[in-house]
C-alpha positions as CSV (number, residue, x, y, z in Angstrom):
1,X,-21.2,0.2,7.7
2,X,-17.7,-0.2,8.2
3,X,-14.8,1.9,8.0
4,X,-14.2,3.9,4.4
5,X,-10.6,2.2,2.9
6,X,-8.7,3.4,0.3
7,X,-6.5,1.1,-1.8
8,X,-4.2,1.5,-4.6
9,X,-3.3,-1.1,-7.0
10,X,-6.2,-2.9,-6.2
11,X,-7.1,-4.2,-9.8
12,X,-4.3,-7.6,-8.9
13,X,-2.5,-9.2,-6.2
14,X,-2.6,-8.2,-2.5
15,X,-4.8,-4.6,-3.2
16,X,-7.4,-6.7,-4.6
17,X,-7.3,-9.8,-1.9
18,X,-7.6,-6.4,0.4
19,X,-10.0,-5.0,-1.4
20,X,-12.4,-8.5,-1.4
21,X,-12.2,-9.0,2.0
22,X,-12.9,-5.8,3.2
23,X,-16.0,-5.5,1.1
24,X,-17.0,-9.1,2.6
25,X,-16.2,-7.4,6.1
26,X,-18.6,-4.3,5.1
27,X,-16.2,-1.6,4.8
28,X,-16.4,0.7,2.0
29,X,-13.8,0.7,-0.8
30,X,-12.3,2.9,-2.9
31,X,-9.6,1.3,-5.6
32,X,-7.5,3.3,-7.2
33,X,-6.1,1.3,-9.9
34,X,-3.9,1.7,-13.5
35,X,-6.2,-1.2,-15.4
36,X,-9.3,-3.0,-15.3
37,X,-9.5,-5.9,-13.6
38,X,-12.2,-8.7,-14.3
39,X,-12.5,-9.6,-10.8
40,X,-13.3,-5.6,-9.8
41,X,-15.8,-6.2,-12.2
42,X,-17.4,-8.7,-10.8
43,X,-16.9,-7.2,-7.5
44,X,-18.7,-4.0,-8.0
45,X,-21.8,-6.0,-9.1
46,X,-21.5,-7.7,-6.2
47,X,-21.0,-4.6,-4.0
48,X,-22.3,-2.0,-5.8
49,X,-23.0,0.5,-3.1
50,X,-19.5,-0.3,-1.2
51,X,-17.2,-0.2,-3.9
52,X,-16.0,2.5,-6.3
53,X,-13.2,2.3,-8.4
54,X,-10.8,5.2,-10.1
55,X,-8.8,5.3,-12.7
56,X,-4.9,6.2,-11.5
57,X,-1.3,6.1,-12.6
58,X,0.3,7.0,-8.5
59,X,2.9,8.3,-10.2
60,X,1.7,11.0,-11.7
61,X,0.2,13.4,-9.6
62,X,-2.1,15.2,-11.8
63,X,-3.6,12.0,-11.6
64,X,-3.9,11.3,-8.5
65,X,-5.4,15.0,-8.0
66,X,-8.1,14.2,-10.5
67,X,-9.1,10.5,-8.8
68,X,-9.2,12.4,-5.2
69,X,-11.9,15.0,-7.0
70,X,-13.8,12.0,-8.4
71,X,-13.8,10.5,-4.8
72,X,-14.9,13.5,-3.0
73,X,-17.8,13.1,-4.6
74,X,-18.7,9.7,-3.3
75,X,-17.4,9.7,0.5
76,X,-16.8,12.4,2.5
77,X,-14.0,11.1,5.0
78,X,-11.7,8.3,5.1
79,X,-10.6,6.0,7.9
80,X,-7.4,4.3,6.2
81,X,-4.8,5.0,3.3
82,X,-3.1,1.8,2.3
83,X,-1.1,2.7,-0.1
84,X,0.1,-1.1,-1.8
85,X,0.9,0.1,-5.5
86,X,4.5,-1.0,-6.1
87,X,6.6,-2.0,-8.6
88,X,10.4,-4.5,-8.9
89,X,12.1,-3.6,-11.9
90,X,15.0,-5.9,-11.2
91,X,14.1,-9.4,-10.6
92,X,16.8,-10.8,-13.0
93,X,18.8,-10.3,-9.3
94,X,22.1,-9.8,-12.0
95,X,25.2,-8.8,-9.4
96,X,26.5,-5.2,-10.1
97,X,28.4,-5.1,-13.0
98,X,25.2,-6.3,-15.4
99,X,22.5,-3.7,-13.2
100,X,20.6,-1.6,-15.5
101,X,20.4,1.3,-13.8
102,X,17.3,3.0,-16.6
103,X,14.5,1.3,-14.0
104,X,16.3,3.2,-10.8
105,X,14.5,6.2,-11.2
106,X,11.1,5.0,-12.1
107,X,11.3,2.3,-9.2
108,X,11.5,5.4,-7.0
109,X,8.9,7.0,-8.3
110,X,6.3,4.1,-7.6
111,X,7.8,2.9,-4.5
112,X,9.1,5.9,-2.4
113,X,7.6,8.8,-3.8
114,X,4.1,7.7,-5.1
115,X,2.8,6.7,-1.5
116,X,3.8,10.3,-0.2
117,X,2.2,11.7,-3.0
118,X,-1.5,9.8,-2.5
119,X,-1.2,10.5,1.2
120,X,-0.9,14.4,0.4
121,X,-3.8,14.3,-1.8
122,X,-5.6,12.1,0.4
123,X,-5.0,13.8,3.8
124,X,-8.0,16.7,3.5
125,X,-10.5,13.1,4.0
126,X,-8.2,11.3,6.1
127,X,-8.5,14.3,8.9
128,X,-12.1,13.8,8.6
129,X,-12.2,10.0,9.3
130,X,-12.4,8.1,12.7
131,X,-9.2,5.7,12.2
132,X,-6.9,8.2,10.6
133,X,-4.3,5.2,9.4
134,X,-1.9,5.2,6.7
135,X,-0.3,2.3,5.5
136,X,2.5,2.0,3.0
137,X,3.0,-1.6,1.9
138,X,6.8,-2.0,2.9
139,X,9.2,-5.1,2.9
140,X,11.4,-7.0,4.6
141,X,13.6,-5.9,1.5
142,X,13.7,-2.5,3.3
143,X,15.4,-3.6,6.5
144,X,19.1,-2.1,6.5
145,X,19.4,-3.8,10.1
146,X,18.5,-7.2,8.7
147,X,19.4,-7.0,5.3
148,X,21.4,-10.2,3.7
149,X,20.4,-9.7,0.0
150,X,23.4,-9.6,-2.2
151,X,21.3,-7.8,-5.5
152,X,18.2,-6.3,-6.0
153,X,19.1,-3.3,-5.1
154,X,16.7,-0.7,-6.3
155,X,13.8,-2.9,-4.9
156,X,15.4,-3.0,-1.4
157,X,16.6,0.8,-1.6
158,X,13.1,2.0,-2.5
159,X,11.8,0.2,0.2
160,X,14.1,1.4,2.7
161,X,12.9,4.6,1.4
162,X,10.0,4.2,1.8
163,X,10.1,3.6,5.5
164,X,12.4,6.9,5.7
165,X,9.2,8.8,4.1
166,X,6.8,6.9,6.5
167,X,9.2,7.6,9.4
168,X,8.5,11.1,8.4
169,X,5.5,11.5,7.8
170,X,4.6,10.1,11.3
171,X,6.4,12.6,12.7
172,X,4.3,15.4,10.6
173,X,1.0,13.8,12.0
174,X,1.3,12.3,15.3
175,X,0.1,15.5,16.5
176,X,-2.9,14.8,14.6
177,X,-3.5,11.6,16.4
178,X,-2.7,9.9,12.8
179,X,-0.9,6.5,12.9
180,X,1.5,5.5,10.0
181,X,2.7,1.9,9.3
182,X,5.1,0.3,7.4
183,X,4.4,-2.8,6.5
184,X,6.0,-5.7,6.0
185,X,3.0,-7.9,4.4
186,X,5.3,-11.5,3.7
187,X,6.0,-13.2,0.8
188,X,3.2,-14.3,-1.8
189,X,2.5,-15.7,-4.8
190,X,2.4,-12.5,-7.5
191,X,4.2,-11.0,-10.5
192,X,7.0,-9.7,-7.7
193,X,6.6,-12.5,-5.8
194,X,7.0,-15.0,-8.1
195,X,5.4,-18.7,-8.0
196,X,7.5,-20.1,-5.6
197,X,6.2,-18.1,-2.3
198,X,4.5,-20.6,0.0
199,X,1.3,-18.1,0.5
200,X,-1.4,-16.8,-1.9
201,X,-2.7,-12.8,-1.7
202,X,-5.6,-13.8,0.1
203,X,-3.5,-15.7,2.6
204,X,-1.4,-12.8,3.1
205,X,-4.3,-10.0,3.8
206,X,-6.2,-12.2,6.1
207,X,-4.1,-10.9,8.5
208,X,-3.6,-7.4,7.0
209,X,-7.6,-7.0,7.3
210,X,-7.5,-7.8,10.8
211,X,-4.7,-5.3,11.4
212,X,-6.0,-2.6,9.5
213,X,-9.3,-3.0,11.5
214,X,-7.6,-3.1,14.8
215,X,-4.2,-1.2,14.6
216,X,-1.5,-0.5,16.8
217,X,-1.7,2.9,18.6
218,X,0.6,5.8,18.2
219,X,3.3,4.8,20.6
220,X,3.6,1.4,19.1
221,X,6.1,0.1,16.6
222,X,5.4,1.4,12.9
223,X,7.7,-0.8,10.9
224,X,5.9,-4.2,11.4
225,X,4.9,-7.6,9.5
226,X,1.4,-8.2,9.2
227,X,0.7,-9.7,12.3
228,X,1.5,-6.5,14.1
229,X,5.4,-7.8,15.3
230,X,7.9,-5.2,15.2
231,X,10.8,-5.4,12.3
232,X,14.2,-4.1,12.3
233,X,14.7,-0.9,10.6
């Protein structure tokens, strides 16, 4: 049996091209997710044993408390915490003076803040497992170093965020031998991606699998892409 993984948004995109391939690779899932998903379905037919699935808005923690209780029943450890829910409330790209600035907040909430809160709740397993990995979905978007973007700016200021929180929270639990990665997993077809990205979900966690299952060790780079190369912070 492989290693226990937990995903969030896995009922679409990239958490549920994750969440396939690691049940085809034999590792134990559990999807937290905000809908059903037809294709989770069909999966847990399929993997019945390898697969549970629980209801969760990641923004809200009472939620998130009450999806950790559910899973406590069914594993008692986990090896790896991806946390890929994410949301971009500005794709319009409109330049500054048309920015509605009502989605700031709740971008925030589901990019920066939601991750730390799932890792909280999901740190009493995570201590028990063998891997001990978290992984926050960043992007590219996130890079202050590299950044050339010209709008979308609560999308590339949650993610830069976000690797501040991850930054952190390495620093809380190195000592616990407990890697963190932010990670940058390209650009693929999906409702943020859009339809013109050259790679499909399934294309883009082929190589997220392999990393998950094979991560860098704590004195390697944290920000990365999915092949494990370092990214400018």
């Amino acid at each position: 049996m492989g290693c226990n993984i937990l995903i969030t948004g896995a009922n679409r995109g990239l958490g549920l091209a994750l969440t396939e391939q690691l049940l085809e690779k034999g590792c134990p899932v559990s999807a937290l997710r905000r809908q059903e998903s037809t294709r989770l379905a069909e999966l847990q037919v399929e993997f019945p044993q390898c697969l549970h699935q629980y209801a969760c808005d990641v923004c809200d923690e009472s939620s998130i408390r009450m999806a950790m209780e559910l899973m406590i029943r069914d594993t008692d450890s986990l090896d790896i915490l991806v946390n890929n829910a994410a949301v971009h409330l500005d794709q319009a790209r409109l330049p500054l003076e048309q920015v509605d600035f009502s989605v700031y907040l709740p971008a925030f909430q589901a990019n920066a803040v939601a991750p730390l809160m799932v890792a909280k709740h999901a740190l009493p397993l995570l201590r028990k497992g063998q891997k001990k990995l978290i992984v926050n979905v960043s992007s590219e978007a996130g890079s202050i170093e590299a950044c050339w973007r010209k709008s979308e700016y609560s999308y590339c200021m949650t993610k830069a965020a976000l690797n501040m929180g991850s930054r952190i929270l390495q620093n809380y639990l190195e000592g616990e031998g407990i890697k963190v990665l932010a990670l940058h997993p390209g650009w693929f077809t999906s409702d943020m991606g859009g339809k013109d990205a050259p790679i499909s979900p399934a294309e883009a966690a082929a190589p997220i699998v392999k990393l998950l299952l094979d991560p860098p060790s704590l004195n390697e780079p944290m920000f990365v892409d999915s092949s494990g190369m370092e990214m400018d912070w």
